[in-house]
N, C-alpha and C positions, 0 to 999 in steps of 0.2 A: 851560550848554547851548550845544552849538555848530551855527552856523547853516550851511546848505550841503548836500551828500549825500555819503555813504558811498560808497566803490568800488563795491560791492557793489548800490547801489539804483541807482549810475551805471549799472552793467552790464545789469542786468534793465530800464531804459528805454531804455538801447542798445537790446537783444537787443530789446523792444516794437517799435520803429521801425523796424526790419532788417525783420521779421517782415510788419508791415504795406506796408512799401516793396515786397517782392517779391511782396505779393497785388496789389498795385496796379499794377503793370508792368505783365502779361499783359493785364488789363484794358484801360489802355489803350492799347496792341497792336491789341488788336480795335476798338475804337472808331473809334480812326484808320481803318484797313482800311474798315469797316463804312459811315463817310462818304467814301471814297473811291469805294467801289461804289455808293454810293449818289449819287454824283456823275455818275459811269458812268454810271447807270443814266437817268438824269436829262439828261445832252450827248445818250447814242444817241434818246431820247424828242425830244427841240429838232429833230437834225436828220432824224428819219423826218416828222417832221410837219412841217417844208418841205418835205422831198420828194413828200408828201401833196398839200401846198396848191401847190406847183407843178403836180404834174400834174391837178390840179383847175381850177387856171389853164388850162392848156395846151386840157384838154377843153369847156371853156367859151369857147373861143377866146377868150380875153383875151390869151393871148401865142400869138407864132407860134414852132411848134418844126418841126425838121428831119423830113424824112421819112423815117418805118423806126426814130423815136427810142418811139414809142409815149406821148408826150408826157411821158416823165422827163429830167429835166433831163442835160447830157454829165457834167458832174462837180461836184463842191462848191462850188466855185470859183463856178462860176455862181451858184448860189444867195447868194451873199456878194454877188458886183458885181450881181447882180440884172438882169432884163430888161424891156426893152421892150413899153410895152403895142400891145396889138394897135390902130392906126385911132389912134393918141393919140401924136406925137413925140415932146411934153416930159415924158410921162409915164413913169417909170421904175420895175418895183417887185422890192424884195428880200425876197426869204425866210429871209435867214438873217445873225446881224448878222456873227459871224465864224464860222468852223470852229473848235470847242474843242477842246481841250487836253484830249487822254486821262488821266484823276488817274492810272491804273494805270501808264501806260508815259513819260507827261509828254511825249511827242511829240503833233504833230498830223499823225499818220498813223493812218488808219482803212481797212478792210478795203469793199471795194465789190462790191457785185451789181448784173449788169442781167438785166431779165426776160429775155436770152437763155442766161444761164448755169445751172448745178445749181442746186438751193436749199443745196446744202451745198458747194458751192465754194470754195475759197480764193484765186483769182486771179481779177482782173475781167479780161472781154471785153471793157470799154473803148467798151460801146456807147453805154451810157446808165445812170444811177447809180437804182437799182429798191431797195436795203436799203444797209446801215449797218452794220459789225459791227467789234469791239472787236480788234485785231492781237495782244493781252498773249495767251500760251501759259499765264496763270496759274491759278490754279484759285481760284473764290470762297468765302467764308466756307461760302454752301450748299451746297460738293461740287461744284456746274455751271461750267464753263470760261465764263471771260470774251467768251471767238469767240465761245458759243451762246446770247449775249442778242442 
C-alpha cells in the first residue's frame, strides 16, 4: 500500500482550495470597505460633536468668540489647539485631540460648511466651520455618496 496521493486526488483538493479562495476574496473586499465607512462614519461623528460642544461653549459664554462667527468655531484647527476660557487665563480647553484621517481618501482634508453657505454646498465661505463633510467623490457600500453623510 502506498502512502501519499494520486495526481488525480491532488488535483480535486487543488481545484477545492481555488474554489473556496475566490469565495473568500470578494468577502473580504467588503469587509475592509465596510470598516473603513464605518471608520468614516465614526471621525465625521468625533468631529460634529466638538463643533457641537464648542458652540455650546461659546453660547454659555465660557469661551469668547468673534463677532458675526454665530459662535462656531473659524476652522478645525481651532478645535485641536483649543481656546481660552472665558474670566479664567490659565484655563485652556479643547475639543478635539487631532483632525483624523479620512479611511477613504487617507488625507486629512475634510469638506466644511458655515451657517452662511447652502446646505448642499461644496466650497466653504471660510466664515466659520457649521458641518463636516467627507471630500471622497466615492460611492458607499449603500449606493449614498461619501459628500452626503
Amino acid at each position: 500500500m502506498a502512502a501519499g496521493m494520486t495526481l488525480i486526488e491532488l488535483m480535486i483538493a487543488c481545484s477545492i482550495l481555488l474554489i473556496l479562495a475566490t469565495m473568500v476574496l470578494p468577502l473580504t473586499r467588503v469587509t475592509v470597505m465596510r470598516r473603513r465607512e464605518e471608520m468614516l462614519r465614526y471621525d465625521l461623528r468625533q468631529m460634529r460633536d466638538a463643533i457641537d460642544r464648542y458652540k455650546d461653549a461659546a453660547d454659555k459664554n465660557l469661551i469668547q468668540v468673534q463677532a458675526g462667527t454665530e459662535g462656531y468655531p473659524p476652522d478645525l484647527d481651532t478645535l485641536v489647539k483649543g481656546v481660552q476660557l472665558a474670566g479664567a487665563a490659565d484655563r485652556h480647553v479643547r475639543f478635539l485631540r487631532e483632525i483624523p484621517v479620512d479611511p477613504i481618501t487617507n488625507t486629512k482634508d475634510w469638506g466644511l460648511r458655515s451657517v452662511q453657505d447652502d446646505p448642499d454646498a461644496t466650497s466653504w465661505g471660510g466664515q466659520d466651520v457649521f458641518d463636516v463633510y467627507a471630500t471622497s467623490t466615492g460611492t458607499a457600500l449603500d449606493g449614498t455618496k461619501y459628500s452626503d453623510w
